[in-house]
N, C-alpha and C positions, 0 to 999 in steps of 0.2 A: 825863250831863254829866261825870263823873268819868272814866270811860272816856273819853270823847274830849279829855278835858284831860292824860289819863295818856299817853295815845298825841301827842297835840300834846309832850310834852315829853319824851319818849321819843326822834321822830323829830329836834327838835330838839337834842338831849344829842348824836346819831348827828354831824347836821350841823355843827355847832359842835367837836367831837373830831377829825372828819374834816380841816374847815380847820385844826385846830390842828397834827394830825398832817402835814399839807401843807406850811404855813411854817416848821416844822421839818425840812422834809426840803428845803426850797428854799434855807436859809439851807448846809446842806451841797453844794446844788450838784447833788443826784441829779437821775437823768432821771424819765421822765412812769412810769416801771414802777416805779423805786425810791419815789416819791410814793407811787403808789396802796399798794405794801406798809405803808409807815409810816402813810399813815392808815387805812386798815383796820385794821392792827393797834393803833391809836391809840383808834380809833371803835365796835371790834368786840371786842376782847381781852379787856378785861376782864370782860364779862356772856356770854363762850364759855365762859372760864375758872370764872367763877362757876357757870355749869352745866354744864360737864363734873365739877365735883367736885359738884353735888348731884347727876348722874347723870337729867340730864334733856337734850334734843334743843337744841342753840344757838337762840336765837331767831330770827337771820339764818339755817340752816336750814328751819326753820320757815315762815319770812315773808320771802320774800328782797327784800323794799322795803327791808330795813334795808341790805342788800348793795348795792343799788341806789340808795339814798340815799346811801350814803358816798362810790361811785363819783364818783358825779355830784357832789357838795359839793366832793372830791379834786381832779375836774378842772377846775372852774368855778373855785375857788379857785387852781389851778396856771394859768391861765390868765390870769387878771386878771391874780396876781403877775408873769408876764412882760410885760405890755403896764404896768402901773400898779403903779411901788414902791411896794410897802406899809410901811408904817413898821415899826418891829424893836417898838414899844408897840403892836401890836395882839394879838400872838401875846400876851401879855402880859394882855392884855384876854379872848381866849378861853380 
């Protein structure tokens, strides 16, 4: 039970970073490549970074559902925002 609430909020943390990193890079104007860098690096960076200094293998190495979760949150989310403006208080919200 723990494990799959650890991992439900894990994959969730990924998704919710990713769209954050998204409408901050939409509110700049990048395209669909500059998006996906900013949330990956948004979604991923910090717990790469946390283990590259404990000296252990990134988790999105690891598992690349994480890589593929952000992907996909990145684009769904860049997608909407161009068909459906999202208010500038959501980013705010995530």
């Amino acid at each position: 039970m723990i494990a799959s609430l650890s991992a439900f909020l894990d994959f969730f943390g990924i998704a919710v970073f990713a769209a954050s990193g998204t409408l901050t890079a939409c509110q700049k104007r990048l395209d669909i490549f500059g998006v996906l860098v900013i949330a990956l690096i948004t979604c991923l960076g910090g717990g790469t970074l946390r283990d590259v200094i404990l000296g252990v293998d990134p988790i999105w190495i690891a598992d690349s559902r994480y890589l593929w979760l952000g992907m996909m949150a990145a684009i769904s989310t860049f997608i909407v925002q161009r068909f459906v403006r999202l208010p500038l208080k959501l980013l705010d919200v995530f």
